[in-house]
C-alpha positions as CSV (number, residue, x, y, z in Angstrom):
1,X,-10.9,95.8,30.1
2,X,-13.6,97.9,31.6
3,X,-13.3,101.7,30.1
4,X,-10.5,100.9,27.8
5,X,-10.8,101.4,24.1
6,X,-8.8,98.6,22.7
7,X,-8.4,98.9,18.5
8,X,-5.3,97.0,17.8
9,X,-3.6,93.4,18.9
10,X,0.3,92.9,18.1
11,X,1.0,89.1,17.9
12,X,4.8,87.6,17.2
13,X,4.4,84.0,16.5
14,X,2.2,82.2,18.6
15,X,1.5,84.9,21.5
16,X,-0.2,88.8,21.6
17,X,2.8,90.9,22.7
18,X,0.7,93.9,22.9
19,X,-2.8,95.2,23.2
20,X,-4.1,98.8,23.4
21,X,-4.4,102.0,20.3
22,X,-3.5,101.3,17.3
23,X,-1.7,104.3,16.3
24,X,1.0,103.5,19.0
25,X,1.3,100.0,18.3
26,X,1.5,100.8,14.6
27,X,4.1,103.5,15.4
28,X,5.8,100.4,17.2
29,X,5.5,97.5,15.0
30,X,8.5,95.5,14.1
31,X,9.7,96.5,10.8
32,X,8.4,94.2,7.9
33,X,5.0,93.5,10.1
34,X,2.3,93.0,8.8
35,X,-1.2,95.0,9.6
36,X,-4.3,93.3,9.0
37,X,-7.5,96.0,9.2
38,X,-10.9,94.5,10.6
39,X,-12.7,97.3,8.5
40,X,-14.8,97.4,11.0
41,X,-15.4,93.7,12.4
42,X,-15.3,92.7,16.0
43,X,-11.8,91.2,17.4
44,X,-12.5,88.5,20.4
45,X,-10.8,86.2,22.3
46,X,-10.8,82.6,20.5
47,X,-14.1,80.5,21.9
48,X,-13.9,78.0,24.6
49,X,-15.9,75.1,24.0
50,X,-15.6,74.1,27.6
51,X,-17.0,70.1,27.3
52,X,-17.3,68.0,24.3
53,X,-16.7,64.6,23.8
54,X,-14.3,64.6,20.7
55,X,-14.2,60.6,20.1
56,X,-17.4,60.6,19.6
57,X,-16.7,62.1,16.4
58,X,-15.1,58.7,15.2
59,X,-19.0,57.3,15.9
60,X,-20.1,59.2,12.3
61,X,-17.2,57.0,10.5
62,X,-18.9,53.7,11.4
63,X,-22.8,55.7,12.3
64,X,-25.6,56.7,9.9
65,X,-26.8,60.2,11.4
66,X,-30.4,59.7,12.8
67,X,-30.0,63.4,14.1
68,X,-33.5,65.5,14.5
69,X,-33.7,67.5,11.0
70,X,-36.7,68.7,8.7
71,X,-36.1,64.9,6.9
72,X,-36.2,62.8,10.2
73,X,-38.7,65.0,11.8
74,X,-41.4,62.3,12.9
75,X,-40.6,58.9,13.7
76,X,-41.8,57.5,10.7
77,X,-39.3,59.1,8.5
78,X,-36.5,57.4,11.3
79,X,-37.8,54.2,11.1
80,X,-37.7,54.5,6.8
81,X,-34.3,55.6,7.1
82,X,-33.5,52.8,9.6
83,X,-35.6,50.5,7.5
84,X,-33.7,51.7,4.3
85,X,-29.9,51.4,5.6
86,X,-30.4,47.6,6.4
87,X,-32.4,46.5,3.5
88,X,-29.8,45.3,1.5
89,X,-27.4,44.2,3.9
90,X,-25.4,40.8,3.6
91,X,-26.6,38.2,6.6
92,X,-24.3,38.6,9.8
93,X,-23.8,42.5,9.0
94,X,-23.9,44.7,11.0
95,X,-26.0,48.2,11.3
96,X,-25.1,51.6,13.3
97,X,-27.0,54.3,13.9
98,X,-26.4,57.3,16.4
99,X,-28.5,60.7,17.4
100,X,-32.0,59.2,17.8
101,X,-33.7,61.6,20.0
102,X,-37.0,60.7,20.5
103,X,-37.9,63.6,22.6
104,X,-38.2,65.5,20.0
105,X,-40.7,63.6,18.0
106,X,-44.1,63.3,18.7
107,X,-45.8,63.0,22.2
108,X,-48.4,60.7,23.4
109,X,-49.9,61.7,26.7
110,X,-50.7,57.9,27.3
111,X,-47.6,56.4,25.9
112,X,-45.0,59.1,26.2
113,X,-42.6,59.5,23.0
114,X,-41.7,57.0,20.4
115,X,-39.2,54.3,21.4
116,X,-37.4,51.6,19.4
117,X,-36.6,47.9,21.1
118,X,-37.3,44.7,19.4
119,X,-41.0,45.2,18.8
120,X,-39.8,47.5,16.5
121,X,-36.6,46.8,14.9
122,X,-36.9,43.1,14.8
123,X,-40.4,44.2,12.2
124,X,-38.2,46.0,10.3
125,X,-37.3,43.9,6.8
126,X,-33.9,42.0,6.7
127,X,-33.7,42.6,10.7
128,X,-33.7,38.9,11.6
129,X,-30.8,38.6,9.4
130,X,-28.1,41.3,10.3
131,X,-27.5,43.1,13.9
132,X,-28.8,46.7,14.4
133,X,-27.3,49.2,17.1
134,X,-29.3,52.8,17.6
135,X,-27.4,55.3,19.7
136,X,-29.8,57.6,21.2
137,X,-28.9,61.2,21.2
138,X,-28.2,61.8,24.7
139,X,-25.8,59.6,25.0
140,X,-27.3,57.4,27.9
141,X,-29.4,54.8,25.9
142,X,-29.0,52.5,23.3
143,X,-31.5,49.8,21.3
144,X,-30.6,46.8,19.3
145,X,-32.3,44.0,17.4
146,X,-32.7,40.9,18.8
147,X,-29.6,39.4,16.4
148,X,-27.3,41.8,18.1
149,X,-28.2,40.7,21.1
150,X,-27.6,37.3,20.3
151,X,-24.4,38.0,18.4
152,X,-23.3,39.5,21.3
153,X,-24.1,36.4,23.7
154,X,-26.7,39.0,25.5
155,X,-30.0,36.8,26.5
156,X,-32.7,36.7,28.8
157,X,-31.2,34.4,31.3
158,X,-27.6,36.0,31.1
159,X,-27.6,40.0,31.1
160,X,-25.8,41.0,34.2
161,X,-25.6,44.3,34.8
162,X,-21.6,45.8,34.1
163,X,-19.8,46.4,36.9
164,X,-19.5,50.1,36.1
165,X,-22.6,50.7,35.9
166,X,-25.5,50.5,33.4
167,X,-28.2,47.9,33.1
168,X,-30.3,46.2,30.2
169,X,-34.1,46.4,30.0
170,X,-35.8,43.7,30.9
171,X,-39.9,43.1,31.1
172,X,-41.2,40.1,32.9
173,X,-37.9,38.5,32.6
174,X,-37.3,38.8,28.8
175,X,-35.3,41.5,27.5
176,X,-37.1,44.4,25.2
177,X,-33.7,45.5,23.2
178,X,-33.5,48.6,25.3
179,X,-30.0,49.8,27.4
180,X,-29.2,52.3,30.0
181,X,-25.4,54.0,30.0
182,X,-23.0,53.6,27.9
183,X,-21.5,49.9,29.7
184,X,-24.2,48.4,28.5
185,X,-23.1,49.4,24.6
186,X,-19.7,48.2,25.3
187,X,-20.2,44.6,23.3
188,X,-21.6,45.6,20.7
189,X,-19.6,48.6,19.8
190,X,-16.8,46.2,19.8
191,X,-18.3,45.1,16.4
192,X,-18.0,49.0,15.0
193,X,-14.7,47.4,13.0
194,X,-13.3,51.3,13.9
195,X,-10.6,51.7,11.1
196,X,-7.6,53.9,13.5
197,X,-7.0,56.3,11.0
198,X,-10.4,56.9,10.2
199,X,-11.1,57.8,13.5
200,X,-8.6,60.5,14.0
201,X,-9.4,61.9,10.4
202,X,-13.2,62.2,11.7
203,X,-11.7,63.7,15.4
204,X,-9.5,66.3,13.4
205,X,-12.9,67.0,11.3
206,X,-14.7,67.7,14.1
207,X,-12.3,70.2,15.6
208,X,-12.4,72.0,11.9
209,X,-15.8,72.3,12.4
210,X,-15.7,74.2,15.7
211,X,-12.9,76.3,14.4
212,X,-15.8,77.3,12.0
213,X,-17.7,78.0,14.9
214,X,-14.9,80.4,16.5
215,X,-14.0,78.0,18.6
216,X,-9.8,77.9,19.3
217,X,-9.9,75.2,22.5
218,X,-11.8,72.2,23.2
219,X,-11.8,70.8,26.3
220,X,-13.1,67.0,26.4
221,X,-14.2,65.7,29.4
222,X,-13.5,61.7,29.5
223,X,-10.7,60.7,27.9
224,X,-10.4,57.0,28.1
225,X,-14.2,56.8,28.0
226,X,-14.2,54.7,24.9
227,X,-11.9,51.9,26.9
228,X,-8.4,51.8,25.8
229,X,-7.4,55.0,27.7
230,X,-3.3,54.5,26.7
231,X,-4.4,54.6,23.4
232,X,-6.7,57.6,23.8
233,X,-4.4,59.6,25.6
234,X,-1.7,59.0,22.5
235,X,-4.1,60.8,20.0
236,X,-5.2,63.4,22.3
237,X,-1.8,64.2,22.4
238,X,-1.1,63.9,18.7
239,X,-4.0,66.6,18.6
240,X,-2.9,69.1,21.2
241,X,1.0,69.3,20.0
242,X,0.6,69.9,16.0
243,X,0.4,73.7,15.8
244,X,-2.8,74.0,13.4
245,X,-4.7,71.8,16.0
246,X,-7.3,73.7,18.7
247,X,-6.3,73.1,21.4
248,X,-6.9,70.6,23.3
249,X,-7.7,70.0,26.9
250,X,-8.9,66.6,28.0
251,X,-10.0,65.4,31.8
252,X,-9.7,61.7,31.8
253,X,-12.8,59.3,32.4
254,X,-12.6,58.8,36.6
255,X,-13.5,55.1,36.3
256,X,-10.4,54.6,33.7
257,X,-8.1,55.9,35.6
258,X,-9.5,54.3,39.1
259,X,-11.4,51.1,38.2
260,X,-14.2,50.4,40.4
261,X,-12.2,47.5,42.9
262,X,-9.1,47.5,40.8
263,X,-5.6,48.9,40.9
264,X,-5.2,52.1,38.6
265,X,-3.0,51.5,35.7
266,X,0.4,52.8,35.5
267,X,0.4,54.9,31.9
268,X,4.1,56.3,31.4
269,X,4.1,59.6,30.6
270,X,1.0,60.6,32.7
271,X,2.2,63.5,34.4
272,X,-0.6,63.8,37.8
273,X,-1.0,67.1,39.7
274,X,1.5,67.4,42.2
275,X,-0.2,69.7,44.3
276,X,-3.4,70.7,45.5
277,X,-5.6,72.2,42.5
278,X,-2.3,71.4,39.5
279,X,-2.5,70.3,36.6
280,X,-2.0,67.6,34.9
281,X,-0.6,66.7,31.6
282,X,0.4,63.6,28.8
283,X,2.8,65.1,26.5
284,X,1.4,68.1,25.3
285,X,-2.3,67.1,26.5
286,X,-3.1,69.4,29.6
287,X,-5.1,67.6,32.0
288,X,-7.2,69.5,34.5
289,X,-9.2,66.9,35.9
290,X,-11.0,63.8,35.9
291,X,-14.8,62.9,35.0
292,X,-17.3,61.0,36.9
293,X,-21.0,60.7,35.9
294,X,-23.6,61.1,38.7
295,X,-26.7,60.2,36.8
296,X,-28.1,59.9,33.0
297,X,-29.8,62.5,30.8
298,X,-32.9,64.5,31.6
299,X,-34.5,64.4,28.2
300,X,-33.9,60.5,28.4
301,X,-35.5,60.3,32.1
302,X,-32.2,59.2,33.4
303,X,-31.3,62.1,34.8
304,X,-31.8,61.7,39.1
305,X,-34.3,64.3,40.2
306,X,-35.9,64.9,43.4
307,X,-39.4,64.8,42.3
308,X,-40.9,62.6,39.5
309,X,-40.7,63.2,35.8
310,X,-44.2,64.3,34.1
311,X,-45.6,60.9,33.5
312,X,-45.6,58.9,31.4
313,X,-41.8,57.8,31.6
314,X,-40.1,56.4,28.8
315,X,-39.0,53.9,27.4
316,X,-42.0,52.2,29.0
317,X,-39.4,49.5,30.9
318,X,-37.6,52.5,32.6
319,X,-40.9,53.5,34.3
320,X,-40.9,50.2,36.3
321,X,-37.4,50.7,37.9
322,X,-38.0,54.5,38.2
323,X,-40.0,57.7,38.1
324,X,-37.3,60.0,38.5
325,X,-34.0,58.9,37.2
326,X,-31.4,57.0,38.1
327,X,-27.9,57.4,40.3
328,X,-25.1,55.7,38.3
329,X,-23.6,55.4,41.6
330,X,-24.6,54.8,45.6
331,X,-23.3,57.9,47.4
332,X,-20.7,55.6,49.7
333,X,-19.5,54.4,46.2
334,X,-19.3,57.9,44.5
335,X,-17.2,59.1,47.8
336,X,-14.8,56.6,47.1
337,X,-13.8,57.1,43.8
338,X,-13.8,60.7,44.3
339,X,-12.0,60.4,47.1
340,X,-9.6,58.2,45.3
341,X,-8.8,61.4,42.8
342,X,-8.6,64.0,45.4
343,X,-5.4,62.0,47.1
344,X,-4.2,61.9,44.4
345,X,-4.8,65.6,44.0
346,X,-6.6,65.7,40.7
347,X,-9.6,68.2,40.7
348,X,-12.9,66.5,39.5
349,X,-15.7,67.0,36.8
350,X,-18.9,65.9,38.0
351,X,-21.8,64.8,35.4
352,X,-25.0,65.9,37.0
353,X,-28.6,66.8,35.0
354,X,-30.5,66.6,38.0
355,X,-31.2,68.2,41.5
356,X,-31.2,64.9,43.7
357,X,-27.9,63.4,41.0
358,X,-26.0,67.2,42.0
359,X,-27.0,66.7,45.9
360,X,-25.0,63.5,45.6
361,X,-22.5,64.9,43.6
362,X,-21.8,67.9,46.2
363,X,-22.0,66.1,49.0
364,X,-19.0,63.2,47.4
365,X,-16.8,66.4,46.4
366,X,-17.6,67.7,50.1
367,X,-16.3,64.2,51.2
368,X,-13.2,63.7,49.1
369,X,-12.3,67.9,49.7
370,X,-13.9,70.0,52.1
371,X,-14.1,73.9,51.7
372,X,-11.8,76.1,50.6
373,X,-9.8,73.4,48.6
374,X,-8.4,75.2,46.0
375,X,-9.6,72.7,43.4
376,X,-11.3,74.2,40.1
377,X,-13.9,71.6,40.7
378,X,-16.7,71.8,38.7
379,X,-21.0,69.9,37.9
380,X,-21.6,69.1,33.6
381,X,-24.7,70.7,33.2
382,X,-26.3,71.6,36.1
383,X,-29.5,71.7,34.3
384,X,-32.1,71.2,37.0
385,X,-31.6,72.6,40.5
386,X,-32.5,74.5,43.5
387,X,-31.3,78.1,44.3
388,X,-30.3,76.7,47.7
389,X,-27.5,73.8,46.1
390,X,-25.6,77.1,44.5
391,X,-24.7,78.8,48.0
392,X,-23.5,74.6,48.5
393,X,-21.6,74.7,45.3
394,X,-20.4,78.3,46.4
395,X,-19.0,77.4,49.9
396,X,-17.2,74.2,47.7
397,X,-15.5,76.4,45.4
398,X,-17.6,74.3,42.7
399,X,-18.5,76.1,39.7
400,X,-21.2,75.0,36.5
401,X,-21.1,74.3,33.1
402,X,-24.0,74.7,31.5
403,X,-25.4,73.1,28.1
404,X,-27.8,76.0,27.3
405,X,-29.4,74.5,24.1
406,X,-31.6,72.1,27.5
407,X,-33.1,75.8,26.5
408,X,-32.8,76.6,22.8
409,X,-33.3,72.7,21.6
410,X,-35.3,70.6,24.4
411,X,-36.7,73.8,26.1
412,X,-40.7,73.2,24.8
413,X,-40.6,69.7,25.5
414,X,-38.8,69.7,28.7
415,X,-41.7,72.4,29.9
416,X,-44.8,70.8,28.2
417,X,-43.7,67.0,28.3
418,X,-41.1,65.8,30.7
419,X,-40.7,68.3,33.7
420,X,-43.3,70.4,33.5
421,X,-43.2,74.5,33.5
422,X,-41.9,75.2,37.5
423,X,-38.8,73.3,37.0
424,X,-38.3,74.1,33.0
425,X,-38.1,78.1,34.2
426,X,-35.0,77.6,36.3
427,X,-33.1,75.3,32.9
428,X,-29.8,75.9,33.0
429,X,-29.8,78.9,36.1
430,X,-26.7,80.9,34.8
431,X,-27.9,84.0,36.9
432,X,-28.0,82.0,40.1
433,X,-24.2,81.4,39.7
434,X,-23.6,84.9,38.3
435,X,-25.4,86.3,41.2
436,X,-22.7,84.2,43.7
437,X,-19.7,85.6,41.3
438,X,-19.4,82.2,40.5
439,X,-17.5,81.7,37.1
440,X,-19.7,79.5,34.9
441,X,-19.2,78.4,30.8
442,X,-21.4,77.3,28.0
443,X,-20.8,74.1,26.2
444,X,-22.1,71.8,23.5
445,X,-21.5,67.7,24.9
446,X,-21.3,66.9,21.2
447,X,-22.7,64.7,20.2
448,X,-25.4,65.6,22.0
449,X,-25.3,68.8,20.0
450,X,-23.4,70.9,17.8
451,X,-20.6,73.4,18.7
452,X,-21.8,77.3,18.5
453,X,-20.5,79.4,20.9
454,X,-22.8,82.6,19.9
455,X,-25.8,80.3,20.1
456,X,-25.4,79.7,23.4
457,X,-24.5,83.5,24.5
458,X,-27.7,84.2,22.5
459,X,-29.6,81.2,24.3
460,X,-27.9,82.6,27.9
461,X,-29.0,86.0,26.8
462,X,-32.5,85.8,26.1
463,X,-33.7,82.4,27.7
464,X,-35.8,81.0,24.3
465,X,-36.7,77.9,23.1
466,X,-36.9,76.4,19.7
467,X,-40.2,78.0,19.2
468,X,-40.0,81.6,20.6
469,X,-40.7,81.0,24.3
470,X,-38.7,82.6,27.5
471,X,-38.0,80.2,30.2
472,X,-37.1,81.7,32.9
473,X,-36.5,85.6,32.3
474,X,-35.1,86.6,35.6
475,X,-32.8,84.1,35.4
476,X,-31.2,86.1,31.9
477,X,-27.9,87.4,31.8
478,X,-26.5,90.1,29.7
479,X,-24.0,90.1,27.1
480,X,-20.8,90.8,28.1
481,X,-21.2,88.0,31.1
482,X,-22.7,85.8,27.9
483,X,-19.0,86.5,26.3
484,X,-17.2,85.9,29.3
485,X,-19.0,82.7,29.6
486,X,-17.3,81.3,26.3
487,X,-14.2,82.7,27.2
488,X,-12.3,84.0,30.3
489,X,-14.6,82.0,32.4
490,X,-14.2,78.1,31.3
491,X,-10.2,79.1,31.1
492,X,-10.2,79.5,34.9
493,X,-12.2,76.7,35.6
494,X,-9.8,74.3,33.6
495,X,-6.7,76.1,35.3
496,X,-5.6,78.3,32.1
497,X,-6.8,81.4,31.9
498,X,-3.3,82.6,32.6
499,X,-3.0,81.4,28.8
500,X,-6.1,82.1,27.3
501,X,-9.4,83.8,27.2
502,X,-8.7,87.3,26.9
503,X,-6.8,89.5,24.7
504,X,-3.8,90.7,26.8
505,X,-0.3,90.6,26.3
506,X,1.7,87.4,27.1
507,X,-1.3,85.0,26.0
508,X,-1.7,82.7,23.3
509,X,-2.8,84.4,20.1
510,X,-6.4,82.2,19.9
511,X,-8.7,84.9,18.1
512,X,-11.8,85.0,16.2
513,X,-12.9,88.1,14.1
514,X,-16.9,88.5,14.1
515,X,-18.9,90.2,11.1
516,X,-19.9,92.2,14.3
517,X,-19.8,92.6,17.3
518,X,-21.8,90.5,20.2
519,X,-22.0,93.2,22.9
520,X,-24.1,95.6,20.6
521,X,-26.2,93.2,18.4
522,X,-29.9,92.5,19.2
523,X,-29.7,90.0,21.2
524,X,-31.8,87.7,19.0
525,X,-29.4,88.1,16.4
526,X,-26.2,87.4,18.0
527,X,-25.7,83.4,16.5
528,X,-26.3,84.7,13.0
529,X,-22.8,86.8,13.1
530,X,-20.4,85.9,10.9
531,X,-17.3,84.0,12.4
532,X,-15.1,85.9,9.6
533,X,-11.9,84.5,10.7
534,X,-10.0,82.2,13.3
535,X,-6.6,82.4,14.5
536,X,-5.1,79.2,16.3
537,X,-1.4,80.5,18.0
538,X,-0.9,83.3,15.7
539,X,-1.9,81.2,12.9
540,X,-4.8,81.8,10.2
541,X,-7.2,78.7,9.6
542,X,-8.2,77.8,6.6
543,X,-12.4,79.1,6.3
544,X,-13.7,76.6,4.1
């Protein structure tokens, strides 16, 4: 709290019961309690990591890890490794790579960045005899061999687009091993083999790995995206009711819940809102909203912008169908299923990356629910826009989310290779929301990156890119917003802030103790602090 000098917490069991000096509470304290000192350290409210896609953990069970790195730094070294992984494979096998992120390899001003596709894979040694599946980073494409596509009864005469949404690339009529949105990777990830348990192992292993980060809850954003939402639902709340776990929120995949011409299914147990901006819940899953992707990914020139992309497009294919990104819906069609949420008074999560994919995404949510609402409605990533679609988004009650590391990761190359420098300043425009008293939150849409909360107060902070650039300085923030932005703020825009995000009596006990503290650190040193210790409800986890 503003002007209050806060040195001790008092938690019993899984809540703080008290918050204030810590002589008094001392004085106070529950014979046989126990006093832990901070000598020092920085006590903060446990890290909201407000959108990442947790099944896509169970990917890296089944995946080899093509992820940008000093060894798969240029393209060459991917296509070794590639090259390497399906040497000695058995005929019929099968191959599965995720994280290729060709934007951050090596540009050609005539040919734009690297790309994979049959020309490629199909060269590559064994390929004619086992299937290969590459993930790209972003989460939007996907290449396979020509095998795969035949084991998967995908051809040049038969590749109909899915019904929701997504299309395979296609050059004079013959298909180049390149897909857009994740429909189109549906048959062949149904030869992953995913082993169950497995799968939750590697979910439960990536939630360890934020609570490394200091992160306490995880809120995931499409539930049911992989398919079989009963099924995901049941492990999502397996997650959220053992009492080591983060916690968990998850919004459910829109077009799960509401298939495009179908009748919803009837899941027992699924607990909708039952009134005008509630909550949801499964079990002990809390449900905020549901999810609904307006367009694809900037850095894989899916993302729907108003003006062009730098040219030249790529993958080479996507430049024939479009300059600037694609809609994964017409706006009558996005109305609809948003519409069919809102009667059902569910709040909605809207995927946009760019300005003209977030003009349709406003005007569906000002379809489906008007002004004033009371929904917590909020846009995924906001990452390019216009000052004017935030007074919209104001007068909606719509708040961002915002993936900062467009900045600290893709910044360079967004500015010098696939936007150009006007609309790379205004990445990710936390001020223009802070400026509106709009809440706003950080996240890390793994797998599109990696959870670290401090990162991206750093990144929100001082506006830099991989290689020391500012993008953007007036639109800078300063810490203590930063801090709010991975905590009190994405609580109230998932609905439970009257349960988490600050340290005040009667919440949940989420902490994390910092080898110092974020508010005075130079602010180019803020994501090397320690994260000396988390605290799930009341409870220690283990730091190793």
């Amino acid at each position: 709290m503003a002007g209050e000098q806060v040195t001790a917490v008092a938690v019993t069991g899984e809540t703080i019961v008290d918050v204030g000096d810590a002589d008094r509470i001392t004085r106070e304290a529950r014979p046989g309690a126990v006093t832990i000192d901070l000598g020092g350290d920085t006590l903060a409210p446990g890290f909201v990591e407000a959108h990442a896609h947790i099944v896509a953990a169970t990917q890296t069970t089944y995946s080899v890890d093509l992820r940008h790195s000093p060894e798969l730094d240029t393209y060459e070294k991917v296509l070794e490794k590639i090259a390497r992984e399906i040497a000695q494979l058995p005929t019929g096998a099968w191959k599965f790579f995720m994280n290729f992120d060709p934007s951050l390899l090596a540009f050609n001003k005539e040919l734009g960045f690297p790309q994979l596709g049959f020309d490629v894979l199909d060269a590559l040694p064994n390929s004619q005899n086992v299937n290969v599946f590459v993930e790209n980073a972003s989460g939007h494409i996907a290449y396979a061999n020509s095998s795969a596509f035949a084991t998967c009864k995908i051809t040049d005469a038969d590749h109909p687009p899915p019904i929701d949404g997504g299309w395979y690339d296609a050059k004079g009529g013959k298909l180049t091993g390149v897909m857009f949105e994740p429909p189109t990777f549906k048959p062949f990830l149904d030869h992953a083999g995913l082993d169950p348990l497995a799968a939750i192992d590697a979910m439960f292993g990536f939630l360890h790995t934020a609570h490394m980060r200091g992160v306490t809850t995880v809120a995931d954003p499409a539930v049911g995206i992989g398919g079989k939402l009963k099924e995901e639902l049941e492990v999502y709340h397996l997650m959220a009711a053992l009492p080591i776990s983060t916690d968990i929120v998850g919004s459910i995949d829109l077009t799960s819940l509401y298939p495009p011409g179908g009748e919803s299914p009837q899941i027992d147990g699924l607990l909708m809102p039952a009134r005008a901006g509630a909550t949801g819940s499964y079990g002990a899953l809390v449900i905020p909203a549901v999810k609904l992707w307006a367009d694809g990914s900037t850095q894989g020139y899916t993302g729907y912008l108003t003006e062009d992309y730098l040219a030249p497009v790529t993958p080479e294919g996507l430049r024939q169908q479009t300059t600037n990104g694609e809609a994964d819906w017409s706006q009558d069609d996005m109305n609809t299923l948003i519409g069919r949420a809102r009667n059902d008074n569910w709040g909605v999560l809207v995927h946009a990356n760019g300005d003209q994919g977030l003009d349709m995404a406003l005007k569906a949510i000002k379809y489906a629910y008007g002004e004033g609402s009371g929904f917590r409605n909020r846009i995924e990533h906001c990452t390019v826009t216009k000052p004017e679609q935030y007074n919209t988004m104001m007068s909606l009650g719509v708040t961002p989310t915002y993936l900062t590391n467009h900045i600290a990761i893709w910044g360079d190359t967004f500015r010098d290779n696939i936007l150009g420098a006007p609309r790379a300043e205004r990445l990710d425009a936390v001020r223009d929301a802070l400026d509106r008293g709009m809440p706003f939150s950080f996240h890390c849409d793994y797998a599109t990156s990696l959870p670290d909360p401090l990162m991206y107060m750093q990144t929100a902070i001082t506006r830099q890119t991989a290689t020391g650039a500012v993008l953007g300085e007036d639109l800078a923030i300063d810490a203590l917003e930063a801090l709010k932005g991975v905590t009190i703020y994405p609580a109230r825009q998932l609905g439970i802030d009257d349960t988490i995000g600050t340290l005040a009596a009667g919440k949940r006990a989420n902490l994390v103790r910092l080898g110092a503290n974020p508010l005075t650190t130079p602010a180019d040193q803020i994501r090397w602090i320690r994260i000396v210790g988390t605290w799930v409800r009341g409870r220690a986890v283990p730091m190793d």
